[in-house]
Backbone as numpy.savetxt, mean C-alpha at the origin, in Angstrom:
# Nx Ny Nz CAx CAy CAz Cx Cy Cz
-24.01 2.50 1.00 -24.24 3.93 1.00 -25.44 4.22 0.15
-26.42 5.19 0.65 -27.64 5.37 -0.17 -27.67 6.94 0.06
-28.63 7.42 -1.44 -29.04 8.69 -0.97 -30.53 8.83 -1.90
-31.11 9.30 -1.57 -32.66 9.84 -2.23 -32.82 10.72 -2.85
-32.83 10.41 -4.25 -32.80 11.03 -5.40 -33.24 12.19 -5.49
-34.22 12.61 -4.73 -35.18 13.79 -4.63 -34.51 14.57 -3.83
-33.47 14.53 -3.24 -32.48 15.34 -2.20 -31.38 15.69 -3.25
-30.83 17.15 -3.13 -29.84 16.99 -3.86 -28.70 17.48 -2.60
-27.27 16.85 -2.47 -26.55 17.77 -1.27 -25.47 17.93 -2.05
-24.92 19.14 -1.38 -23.78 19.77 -2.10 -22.28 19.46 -0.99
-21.18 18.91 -1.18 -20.63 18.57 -0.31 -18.98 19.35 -0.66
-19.00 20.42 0.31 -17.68 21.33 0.03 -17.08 21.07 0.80
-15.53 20.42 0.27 -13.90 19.63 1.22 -13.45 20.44 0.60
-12.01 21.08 1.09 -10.63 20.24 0.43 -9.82 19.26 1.60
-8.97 18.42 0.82 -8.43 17.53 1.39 -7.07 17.14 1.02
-6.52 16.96 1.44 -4.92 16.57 1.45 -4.66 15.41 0.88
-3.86 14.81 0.54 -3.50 13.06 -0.21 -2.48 12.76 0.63
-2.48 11.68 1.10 -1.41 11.39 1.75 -0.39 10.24 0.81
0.61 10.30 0.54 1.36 9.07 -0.53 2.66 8.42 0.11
2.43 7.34 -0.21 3.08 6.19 0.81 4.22 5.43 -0.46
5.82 5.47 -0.20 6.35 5.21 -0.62 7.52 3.95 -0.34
7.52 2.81 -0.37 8.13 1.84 0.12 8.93 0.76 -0.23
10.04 0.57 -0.20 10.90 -0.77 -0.65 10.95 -1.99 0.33
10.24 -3.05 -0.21 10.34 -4.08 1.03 11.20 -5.40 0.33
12.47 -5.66 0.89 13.67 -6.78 0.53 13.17 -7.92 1.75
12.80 -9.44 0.66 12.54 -10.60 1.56 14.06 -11.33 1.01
14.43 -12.13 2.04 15.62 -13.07 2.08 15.07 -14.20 2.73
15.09 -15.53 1.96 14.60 -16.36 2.44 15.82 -18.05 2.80
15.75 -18.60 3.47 16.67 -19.14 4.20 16.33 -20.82 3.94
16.50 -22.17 3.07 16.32 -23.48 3.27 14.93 -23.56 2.42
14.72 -24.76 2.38 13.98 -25.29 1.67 12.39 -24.67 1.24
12.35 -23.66 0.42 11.20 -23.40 0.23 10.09 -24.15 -0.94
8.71 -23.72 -0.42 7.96 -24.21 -1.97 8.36 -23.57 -3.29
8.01 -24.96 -4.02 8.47 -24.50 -5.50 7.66 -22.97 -6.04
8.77 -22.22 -6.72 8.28 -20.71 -7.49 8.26 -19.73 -6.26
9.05 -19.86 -5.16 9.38 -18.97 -3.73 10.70 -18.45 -4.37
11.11 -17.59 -4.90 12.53 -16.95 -4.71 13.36 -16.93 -3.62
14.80 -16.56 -3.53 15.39 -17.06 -2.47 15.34 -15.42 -1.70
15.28 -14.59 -2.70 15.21 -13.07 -2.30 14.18 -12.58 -3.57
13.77 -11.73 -2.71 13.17 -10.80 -4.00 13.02 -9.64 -3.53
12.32 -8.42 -4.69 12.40 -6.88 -3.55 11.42 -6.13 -4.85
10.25 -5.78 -4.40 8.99 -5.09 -4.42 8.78 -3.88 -4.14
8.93 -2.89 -5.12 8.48 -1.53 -4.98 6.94 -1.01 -4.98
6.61 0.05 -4.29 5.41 0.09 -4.32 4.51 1.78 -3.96
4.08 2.07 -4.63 3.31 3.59 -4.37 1.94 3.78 -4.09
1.76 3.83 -3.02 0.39 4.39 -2.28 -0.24 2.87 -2.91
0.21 1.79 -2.15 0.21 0.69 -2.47 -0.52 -0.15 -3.68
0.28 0.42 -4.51 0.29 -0.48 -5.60 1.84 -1.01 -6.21
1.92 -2.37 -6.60 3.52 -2.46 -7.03 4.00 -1.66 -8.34
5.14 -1.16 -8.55 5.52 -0.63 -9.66 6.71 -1.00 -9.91
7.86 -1.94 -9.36 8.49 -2.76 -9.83 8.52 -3.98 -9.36
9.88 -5.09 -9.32 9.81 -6.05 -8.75 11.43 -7.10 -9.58
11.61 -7.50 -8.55 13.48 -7.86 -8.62 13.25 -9.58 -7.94
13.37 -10.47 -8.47 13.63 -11.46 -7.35 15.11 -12.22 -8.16
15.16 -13.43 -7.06 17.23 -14.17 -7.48 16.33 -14.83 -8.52
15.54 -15.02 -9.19 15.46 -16.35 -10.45 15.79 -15.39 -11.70
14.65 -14.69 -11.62 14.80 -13.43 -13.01 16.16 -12.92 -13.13
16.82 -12.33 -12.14 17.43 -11.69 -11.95 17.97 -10.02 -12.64
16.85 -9.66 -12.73 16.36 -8.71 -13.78 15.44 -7.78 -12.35
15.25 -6.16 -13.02 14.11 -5.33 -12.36 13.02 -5.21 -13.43
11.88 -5.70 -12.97 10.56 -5.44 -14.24 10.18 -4.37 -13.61
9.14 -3.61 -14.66 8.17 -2.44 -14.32 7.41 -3.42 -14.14
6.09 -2.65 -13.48 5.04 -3.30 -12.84 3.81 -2.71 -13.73
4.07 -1.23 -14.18 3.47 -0.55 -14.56 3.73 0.01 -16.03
2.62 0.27 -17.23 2.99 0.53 -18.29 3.97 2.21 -18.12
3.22 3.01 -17.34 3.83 3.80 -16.87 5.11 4.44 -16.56
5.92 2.94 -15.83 6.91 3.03 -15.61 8.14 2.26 -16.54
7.54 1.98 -17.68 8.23 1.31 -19.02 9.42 2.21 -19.56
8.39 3.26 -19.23 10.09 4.59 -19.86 11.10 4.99 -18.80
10.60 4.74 -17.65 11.59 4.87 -16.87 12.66 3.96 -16.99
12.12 2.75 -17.02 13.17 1.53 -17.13 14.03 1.28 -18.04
14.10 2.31 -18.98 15.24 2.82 -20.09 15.99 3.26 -19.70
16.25 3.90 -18.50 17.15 4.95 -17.86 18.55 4.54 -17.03
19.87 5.36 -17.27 20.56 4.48 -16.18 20.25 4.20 -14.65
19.16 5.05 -14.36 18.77 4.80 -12.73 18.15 3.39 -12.69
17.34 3.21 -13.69 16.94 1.54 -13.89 18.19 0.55 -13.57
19.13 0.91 -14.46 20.46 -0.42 -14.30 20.88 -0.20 -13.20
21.01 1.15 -12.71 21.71 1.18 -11.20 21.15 0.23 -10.19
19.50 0.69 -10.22 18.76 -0.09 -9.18 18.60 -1.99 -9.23
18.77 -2.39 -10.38 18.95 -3.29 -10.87 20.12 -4.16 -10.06
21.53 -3.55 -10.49 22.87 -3.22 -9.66 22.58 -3.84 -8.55
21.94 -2.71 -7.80 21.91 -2.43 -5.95 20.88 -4.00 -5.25
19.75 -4.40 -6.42 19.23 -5.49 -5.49 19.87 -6.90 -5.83
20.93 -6.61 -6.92 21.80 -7.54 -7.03 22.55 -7.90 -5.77
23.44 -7.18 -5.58 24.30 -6.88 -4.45 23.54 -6.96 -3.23
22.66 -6.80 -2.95 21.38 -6.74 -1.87 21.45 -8.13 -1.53
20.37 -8.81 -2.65 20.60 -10.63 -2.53 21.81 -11.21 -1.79
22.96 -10.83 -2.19 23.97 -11.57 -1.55 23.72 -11.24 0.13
24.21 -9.80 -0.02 24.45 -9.72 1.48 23.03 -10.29 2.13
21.81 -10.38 1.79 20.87 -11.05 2.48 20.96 -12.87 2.80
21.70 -13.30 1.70 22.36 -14.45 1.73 23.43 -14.77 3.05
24.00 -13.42 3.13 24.45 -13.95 4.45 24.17 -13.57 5.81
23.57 -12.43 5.49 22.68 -12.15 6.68 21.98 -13.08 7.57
21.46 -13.85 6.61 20.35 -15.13 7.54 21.18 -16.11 7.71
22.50 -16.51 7.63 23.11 -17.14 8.24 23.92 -16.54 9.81
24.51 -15.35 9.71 24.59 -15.05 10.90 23.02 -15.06 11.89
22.12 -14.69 11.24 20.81 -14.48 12.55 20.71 -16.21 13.03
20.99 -16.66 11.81 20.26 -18.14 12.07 21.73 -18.85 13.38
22.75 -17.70 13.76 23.20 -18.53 14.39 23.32 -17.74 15.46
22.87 -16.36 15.37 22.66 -15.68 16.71 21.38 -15.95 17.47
20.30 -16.61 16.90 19.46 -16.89 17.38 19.48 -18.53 17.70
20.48 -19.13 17.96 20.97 -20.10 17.85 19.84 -21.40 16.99
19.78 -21.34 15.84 18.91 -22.45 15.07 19.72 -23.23 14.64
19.39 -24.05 13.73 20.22 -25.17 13.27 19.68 -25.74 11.82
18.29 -25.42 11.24 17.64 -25.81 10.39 16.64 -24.68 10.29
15.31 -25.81 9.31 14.64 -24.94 8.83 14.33 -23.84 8.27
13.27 -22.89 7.58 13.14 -21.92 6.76 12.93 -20.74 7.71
13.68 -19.69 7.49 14.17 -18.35 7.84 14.02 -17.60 7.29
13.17 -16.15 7.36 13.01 -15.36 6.75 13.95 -13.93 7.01
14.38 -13.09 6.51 14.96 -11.88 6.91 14.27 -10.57 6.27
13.67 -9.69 6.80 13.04 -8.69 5.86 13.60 -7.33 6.17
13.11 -6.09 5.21 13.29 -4.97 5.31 12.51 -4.35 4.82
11.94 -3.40 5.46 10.68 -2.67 4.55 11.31 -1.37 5.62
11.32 0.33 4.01 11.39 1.30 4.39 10.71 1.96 3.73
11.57 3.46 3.60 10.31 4.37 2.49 9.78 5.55 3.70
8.71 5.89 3.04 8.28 7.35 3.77 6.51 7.57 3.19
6.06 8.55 3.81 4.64 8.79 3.86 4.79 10.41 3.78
4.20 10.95 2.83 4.16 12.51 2.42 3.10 12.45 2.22
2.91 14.13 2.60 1.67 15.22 2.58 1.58 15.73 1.58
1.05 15.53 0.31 1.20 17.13 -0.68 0.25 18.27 -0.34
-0.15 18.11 0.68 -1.12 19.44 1.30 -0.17 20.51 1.61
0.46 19.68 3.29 1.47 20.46 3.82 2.68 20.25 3.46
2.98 19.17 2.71 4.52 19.09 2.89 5.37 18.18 3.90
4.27 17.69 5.12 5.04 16.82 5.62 5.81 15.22 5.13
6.33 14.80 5.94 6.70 13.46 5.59 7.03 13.21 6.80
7.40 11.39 6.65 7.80 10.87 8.08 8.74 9.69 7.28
9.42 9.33 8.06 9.93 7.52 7.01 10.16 6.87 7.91
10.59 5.36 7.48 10.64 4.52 8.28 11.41 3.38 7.93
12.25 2.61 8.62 12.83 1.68 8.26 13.34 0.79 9.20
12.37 -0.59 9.28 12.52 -1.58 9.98 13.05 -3.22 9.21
13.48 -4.07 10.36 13.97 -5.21 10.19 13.54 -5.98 10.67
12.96 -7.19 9.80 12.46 -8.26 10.40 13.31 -10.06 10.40
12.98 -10.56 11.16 13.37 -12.00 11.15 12.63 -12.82 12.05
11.81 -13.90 10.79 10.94 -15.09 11.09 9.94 -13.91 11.15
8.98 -12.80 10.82 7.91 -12.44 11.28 8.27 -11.45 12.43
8.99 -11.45 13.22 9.11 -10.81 14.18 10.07 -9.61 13.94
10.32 -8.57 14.91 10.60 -7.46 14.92 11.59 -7.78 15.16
13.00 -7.10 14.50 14.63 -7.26 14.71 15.22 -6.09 15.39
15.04 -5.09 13.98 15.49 -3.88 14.15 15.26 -2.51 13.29
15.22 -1.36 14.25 14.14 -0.87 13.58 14.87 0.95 13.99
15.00 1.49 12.74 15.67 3.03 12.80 14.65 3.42 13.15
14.89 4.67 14.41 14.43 5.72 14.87 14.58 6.85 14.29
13.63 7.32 13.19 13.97 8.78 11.81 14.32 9.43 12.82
13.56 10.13 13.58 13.92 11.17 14.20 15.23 11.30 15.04
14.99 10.79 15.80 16.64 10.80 16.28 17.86 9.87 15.48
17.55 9.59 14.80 18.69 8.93 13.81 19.36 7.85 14.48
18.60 6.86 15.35 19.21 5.58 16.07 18.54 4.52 16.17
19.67 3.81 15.95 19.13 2.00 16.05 18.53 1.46 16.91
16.83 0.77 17.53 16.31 0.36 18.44 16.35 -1.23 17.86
16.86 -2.03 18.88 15.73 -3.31 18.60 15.58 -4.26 20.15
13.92 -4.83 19.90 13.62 -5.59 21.58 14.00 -6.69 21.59
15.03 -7.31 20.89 15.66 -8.41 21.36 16.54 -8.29 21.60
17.25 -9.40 22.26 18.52 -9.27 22.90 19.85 -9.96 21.88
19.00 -10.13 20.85 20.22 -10.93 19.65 20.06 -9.68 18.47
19.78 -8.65 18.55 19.81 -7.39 17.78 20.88 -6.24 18.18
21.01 -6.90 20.13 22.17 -5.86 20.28 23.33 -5.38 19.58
23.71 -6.65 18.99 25.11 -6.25 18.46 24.88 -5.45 17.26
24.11 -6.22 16.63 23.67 -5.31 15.42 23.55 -3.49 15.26
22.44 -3.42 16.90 22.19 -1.94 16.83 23.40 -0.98 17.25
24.70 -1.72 18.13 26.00 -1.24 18.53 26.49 -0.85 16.83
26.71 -1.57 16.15 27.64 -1.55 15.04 27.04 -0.64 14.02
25.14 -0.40 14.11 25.32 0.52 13.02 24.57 1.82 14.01
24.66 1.82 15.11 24.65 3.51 15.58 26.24 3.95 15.27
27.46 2.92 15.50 28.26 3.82 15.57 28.83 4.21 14.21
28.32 3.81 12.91 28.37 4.22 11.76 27.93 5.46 11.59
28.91 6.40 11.45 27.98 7.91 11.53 28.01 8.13 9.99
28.61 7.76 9.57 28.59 8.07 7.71 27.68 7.81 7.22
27.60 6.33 7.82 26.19 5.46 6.98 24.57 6.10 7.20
24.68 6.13 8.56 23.39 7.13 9.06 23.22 8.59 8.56
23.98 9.44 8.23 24.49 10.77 7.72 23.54 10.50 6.20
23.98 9.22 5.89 23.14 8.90 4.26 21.90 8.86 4.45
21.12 8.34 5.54 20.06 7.85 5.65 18.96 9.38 6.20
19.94 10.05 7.07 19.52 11.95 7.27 19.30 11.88 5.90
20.17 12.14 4.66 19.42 12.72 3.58 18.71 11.99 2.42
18.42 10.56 2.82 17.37 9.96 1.93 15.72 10.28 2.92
15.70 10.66 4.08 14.54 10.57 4.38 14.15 12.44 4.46
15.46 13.20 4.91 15.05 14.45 4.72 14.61 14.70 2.92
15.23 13.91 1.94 15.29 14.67 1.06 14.68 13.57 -0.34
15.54 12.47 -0.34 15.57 12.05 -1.54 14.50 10.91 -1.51
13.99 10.65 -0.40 12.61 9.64 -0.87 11.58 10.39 -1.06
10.68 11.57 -0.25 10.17 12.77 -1.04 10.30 13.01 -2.49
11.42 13.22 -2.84 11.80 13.56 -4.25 11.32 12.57 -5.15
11.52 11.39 -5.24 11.19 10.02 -5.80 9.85 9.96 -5.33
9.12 10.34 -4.59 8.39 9.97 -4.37 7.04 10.90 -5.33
7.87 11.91 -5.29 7.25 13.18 -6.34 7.37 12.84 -7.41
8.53 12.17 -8.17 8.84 11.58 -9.47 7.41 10.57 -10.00
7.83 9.74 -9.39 6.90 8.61 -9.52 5.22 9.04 -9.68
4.45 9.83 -8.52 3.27 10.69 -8.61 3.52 11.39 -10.17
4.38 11.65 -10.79 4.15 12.48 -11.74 4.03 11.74 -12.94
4.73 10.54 -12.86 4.48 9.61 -14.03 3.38 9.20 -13.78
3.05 8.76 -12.63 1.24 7.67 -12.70 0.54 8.91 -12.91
0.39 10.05 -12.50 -0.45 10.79 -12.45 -0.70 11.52 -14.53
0.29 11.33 -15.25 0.15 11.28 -16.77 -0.66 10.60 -16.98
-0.55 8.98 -16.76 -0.62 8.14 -17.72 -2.19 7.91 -16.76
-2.45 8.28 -15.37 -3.89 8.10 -14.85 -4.95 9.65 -14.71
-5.66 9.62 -15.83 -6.34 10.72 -16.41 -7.43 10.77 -14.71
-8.52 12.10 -14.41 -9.55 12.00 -13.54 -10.69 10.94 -14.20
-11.29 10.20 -13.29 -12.04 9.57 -13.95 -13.45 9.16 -12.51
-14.29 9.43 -12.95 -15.64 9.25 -12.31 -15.69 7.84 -12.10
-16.20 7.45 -10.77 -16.86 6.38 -10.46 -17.60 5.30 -10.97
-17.42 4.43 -11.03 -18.46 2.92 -11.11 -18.92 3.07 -10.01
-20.38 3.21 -9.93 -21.50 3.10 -8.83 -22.45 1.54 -8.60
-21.96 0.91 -7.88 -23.00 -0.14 -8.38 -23.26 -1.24 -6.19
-24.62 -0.96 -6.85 -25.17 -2.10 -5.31 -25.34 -3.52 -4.99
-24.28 -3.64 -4.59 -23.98 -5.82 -4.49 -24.99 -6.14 -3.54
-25.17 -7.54 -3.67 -25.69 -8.03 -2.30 -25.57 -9.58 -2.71
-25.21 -10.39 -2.18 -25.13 -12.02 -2.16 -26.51 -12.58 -2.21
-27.56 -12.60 -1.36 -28.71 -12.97 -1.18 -29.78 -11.71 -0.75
-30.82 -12.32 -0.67 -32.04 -11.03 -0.55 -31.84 -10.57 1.10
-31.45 -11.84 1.69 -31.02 -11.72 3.31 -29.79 -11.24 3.45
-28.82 -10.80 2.74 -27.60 -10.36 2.81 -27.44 -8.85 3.21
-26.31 -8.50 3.69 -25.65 -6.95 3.59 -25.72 -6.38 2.40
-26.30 -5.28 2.03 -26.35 -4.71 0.84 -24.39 -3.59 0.63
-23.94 -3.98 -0.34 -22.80 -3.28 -0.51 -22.79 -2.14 -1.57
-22.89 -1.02 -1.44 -22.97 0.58 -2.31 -21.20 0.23 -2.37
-20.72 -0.30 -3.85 -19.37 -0.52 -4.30 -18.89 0.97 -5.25
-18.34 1.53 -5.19 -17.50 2.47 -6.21 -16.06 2.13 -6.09
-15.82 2.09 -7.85 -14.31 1.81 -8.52 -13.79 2.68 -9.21
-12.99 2.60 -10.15 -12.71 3.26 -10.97 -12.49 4.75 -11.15
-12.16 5.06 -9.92 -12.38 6.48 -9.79 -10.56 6.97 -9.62
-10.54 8.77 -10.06 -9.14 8.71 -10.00 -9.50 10.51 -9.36
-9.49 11.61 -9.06 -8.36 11.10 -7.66 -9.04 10.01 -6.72
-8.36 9.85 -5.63 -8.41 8.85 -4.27 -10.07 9.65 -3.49
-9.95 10.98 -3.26 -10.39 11.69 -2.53 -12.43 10.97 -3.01
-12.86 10.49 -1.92 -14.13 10.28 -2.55 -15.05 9.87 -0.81
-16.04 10.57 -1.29 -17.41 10.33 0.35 -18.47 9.02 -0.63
-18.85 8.68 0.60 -19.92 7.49 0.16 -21.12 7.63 1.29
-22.50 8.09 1.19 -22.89 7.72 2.66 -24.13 7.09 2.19
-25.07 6.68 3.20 -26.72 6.55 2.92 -27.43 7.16 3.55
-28.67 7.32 2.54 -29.74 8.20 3.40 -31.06 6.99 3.49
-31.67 7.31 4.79 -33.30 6.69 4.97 -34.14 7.30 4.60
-35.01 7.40 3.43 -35.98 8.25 3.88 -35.78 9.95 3.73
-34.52 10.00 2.69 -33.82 11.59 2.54 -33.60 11.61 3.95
-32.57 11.31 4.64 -32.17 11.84 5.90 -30.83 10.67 6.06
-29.51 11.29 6.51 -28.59 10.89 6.74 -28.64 9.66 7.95
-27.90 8.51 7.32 -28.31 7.22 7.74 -26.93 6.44 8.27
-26.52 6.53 9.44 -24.92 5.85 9.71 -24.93 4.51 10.90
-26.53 4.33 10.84 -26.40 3.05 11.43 -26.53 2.34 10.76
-25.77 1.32 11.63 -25.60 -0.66 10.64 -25.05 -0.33 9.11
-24.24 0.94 9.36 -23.36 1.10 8.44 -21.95 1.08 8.30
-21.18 -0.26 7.39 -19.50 -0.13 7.77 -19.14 0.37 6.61
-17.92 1.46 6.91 -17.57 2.02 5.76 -16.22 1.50 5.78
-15.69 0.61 4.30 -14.29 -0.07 4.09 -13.65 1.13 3.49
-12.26 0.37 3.61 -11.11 0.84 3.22 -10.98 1.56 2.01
-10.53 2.39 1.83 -10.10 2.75 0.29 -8.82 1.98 0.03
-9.15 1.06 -1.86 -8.14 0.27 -2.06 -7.71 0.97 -3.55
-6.48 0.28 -3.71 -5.91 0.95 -5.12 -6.51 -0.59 -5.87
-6.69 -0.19 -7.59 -6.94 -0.81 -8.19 -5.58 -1.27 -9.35
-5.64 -2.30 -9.78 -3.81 -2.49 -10.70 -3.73 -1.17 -11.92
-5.17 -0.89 -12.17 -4.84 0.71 -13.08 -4.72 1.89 -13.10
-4.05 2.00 -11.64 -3.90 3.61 -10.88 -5.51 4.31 -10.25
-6.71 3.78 -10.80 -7.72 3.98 -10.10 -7.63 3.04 -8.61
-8.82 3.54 -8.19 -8.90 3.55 -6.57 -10.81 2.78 -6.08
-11.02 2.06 -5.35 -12.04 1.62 -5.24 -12.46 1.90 -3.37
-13.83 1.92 -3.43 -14.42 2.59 -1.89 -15.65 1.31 -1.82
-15.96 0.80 -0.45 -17.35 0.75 -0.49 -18.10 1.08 1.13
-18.89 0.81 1.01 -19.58 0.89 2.28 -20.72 0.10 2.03
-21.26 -0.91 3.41 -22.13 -2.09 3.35 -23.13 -1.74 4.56
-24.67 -1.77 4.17 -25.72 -1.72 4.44 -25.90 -2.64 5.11
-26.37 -2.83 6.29 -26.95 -4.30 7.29 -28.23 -3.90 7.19
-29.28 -4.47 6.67 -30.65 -3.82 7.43 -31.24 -5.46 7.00
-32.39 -5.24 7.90 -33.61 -6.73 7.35 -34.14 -6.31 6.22
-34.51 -7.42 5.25 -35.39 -6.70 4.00 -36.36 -6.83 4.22
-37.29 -6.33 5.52 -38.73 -5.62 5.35 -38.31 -4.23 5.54
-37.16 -3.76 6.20 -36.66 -2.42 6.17 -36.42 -1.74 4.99
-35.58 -2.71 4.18 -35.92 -2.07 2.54 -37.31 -2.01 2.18
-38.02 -2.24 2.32 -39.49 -2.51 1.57 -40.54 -1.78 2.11
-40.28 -1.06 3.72 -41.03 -0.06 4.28 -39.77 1.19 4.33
-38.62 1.56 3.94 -37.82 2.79 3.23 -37.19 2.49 2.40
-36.92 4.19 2.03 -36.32 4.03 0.88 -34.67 4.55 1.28
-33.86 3.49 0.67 -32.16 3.72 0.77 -31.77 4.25 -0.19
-31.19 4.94 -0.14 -30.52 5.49 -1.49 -28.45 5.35 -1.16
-27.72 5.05 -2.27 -26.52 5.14 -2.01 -25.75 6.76 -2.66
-24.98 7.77 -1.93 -24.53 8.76 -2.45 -23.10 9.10 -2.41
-22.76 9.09 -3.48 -20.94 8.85 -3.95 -20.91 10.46 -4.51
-19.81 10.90 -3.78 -19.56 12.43 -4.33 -18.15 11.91 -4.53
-17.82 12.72 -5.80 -16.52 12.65 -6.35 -16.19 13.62 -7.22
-15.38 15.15 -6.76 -14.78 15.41 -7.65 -15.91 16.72 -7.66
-16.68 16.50 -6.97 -17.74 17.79 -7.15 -19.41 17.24 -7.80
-19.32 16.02 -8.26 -20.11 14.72 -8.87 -20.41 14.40 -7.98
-21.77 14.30 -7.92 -22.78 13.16 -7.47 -23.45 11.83 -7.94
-23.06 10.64 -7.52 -23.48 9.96 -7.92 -24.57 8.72 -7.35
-25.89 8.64 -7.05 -26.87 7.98 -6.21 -27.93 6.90 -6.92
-28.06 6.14 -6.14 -28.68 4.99 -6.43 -29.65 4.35 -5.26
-30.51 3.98 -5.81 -31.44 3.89 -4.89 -31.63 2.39 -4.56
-31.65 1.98 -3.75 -31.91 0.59 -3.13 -33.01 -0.20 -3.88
-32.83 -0.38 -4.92 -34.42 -1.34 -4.92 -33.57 -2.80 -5.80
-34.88 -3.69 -5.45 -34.55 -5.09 -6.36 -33.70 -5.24 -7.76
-34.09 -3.95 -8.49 -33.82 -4.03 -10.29 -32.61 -3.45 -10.31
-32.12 -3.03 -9.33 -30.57 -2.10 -9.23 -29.68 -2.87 -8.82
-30.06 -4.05 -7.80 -28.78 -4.94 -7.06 -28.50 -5.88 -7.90
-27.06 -6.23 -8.28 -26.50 -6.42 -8.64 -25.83 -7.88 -7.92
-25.65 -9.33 -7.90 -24.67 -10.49 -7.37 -23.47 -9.92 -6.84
-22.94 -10.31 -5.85 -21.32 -10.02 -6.17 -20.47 -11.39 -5.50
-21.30 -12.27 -5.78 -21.05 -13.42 -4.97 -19.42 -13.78 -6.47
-19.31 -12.96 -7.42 -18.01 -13.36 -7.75 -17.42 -12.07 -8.30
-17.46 -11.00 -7.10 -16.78 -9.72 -6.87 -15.09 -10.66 -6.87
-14.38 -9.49 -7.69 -12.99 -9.57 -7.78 -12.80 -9.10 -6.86
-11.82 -9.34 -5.91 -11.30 -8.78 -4.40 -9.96 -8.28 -5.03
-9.39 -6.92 -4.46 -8.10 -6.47 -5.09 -7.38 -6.79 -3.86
-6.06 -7.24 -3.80 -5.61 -7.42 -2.80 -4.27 -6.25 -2.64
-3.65 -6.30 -1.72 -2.95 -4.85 -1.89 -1.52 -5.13 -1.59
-0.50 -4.84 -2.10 0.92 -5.07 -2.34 1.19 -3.94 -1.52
3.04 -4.45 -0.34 3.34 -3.88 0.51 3.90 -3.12 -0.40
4.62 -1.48 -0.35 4.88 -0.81 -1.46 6.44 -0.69 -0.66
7.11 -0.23 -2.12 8.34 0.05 -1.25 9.09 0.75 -2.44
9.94 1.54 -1.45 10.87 2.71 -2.20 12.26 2.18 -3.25
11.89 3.14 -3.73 13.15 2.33 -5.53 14.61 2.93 -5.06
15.48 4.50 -4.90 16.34 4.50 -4.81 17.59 4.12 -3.82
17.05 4.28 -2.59 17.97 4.14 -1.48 18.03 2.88 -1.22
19.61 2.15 -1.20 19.72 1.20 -0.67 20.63 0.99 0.35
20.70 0.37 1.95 21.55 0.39 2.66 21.95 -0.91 3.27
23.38 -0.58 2.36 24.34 -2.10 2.30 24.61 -2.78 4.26
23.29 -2.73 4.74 23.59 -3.07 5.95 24.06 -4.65 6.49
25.13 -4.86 6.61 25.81 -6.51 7.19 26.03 -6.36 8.13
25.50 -7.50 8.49 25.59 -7.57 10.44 26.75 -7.80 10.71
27.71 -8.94 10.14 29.15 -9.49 10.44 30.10 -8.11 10.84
């Protein structure tokens, strides 16, 4: 992303946040590599982890300094409790699949990942809660209509036994109408203390002189952030990829966008990179004395997130 210093642009949004809330339970089945837990279960917000439970510890850690005071609380021991009890029944879970799918050996996985996705603009939400085994799709609640789908034919029984649970589903109406929202608001309110606004790291990578030039911004807190380039003061969106926005492990958030051009193109214009944040402008201009190596850029990698209170004691038997 570039912009030309001699340009100034004024860039008026508002924008919505979208926050992603998720509990994902692995159950693992026979001989794994050493330091693999046999279960474990990973919480996570607008994907970053903020707790974490596996069978060795057998303990719930915070993930986050943040969430240190929470973990004083009896909702801590409860949840603690619940992925106790979780482990087992996942313990036997993968023995029935492993014999409805008729196996006989080898390593078996069983998963669950749920949770929900809220608007604090509008208010919406959506949730979701699917089942996996070996990688593949098992079974998977339909929020909206409140019913069990799954495309195999060794899930049938499964999806018979818990549509006709109307109690159990009745629970699951008010964790997604109500109480993962809520938690999900909780949690935003603790990271959002302890993660102050904070302006951008602006800085221009490139591996070699023949390389993609990368306009990197980090460190920035809210999420909400534009990156573009200009040629020449004039808006520039070819041979331009704009990446992902990633969370960083300190509640900040990182953006980039990567420049393709030949370097006689740098050397007959001028690029500039322009990061608005927050009402802040922040630009940098393409030249030799500004780029920066990143041939040993830290890559953040991103943890599946998953929801802390609701747990559903689902057994196939």
């Amino acid at each position: 992303m570039k912009f030309i210093i001699f340009f100034i642009y004024l860039y008026v949004f508002v924008c919505s946040e979208s926050h992603t809330f998720t509990t994902l339970y692995t159950g693992i089945n026979g001989h794994t590599i050493a330091g693999i837990p046999e279960f474990s279960a990973v919480t996570t917000l607008d994907g970053r982890q903020i707790d974490y439970y596996d069978s060795e510890i057998k303990e719930l850690i915070p993930r986050q300094d943040w969430m240190k005071e929470f973990a004083s609380t009896d909702t801590w021991k409860q949840d603690t409790e619940i992925r106790q009890q979780v482990q087992q029944i996942y313990k036997n879970n993968i023995h029935v699949l492993i014999e409805r799918f008729n196996q006989s050996h080898g390593v078996h996985t069983y998963q669950r990942m749920y949770g929900c996705d809220w608007d604090d603009q509008t208010g919406a939400s959506e949730g979701f809660n699917q089942y996996g085994y070996d990688g593949e799709d098992y079974v998977a609640l339909d929020v909206k209509l409140l019913r069990y789908i799954t495309p195999v034919q060794q899930g049938i029984i499964t999806v018979l036994k818990w549509n006709n649970d109307r109690a159990q589903l009745e629970l699951l109406r008010q964790y997604y109408q109500h109480e993962c929202v809520h938690w999900s608001k909780h949690f935003l309110t603790l990271r959002n203390v302890d993660v102050e606004r904070r302006a951008p790291e602006v800085s221009l990578l490139q591996k070699d002189p023949s390389s993609p030039v990368e306009c990197h911004a980090t460190g920035f807190y809210p999420s909400a952030v534009t990156i573009i380039w200009l040629r020449n003061g004039q808006d520039h969106d070819e041979d331009v990829d704009l990446g992902e926005l990633l969370p960083n492990v300190d509640g900040t958030f990182q953006k980039s966008s990567t420049l393709n051009i030949r370097p006689e193109e740098s050397k007959k214009n001028q690029y500039v990179c322009v990061v608005e944040h927050e009402g802040n402008t922040i630009q940098k201009i393409l030249t030799e004395d500004e780029i920066k190596s990143n041939t040993s850029k830290l890559l953040i990698v991103m943890c599946i997130w998953e929801c802390n209170q609701f747990c559903s004691y689902a057994i196939l038997t």
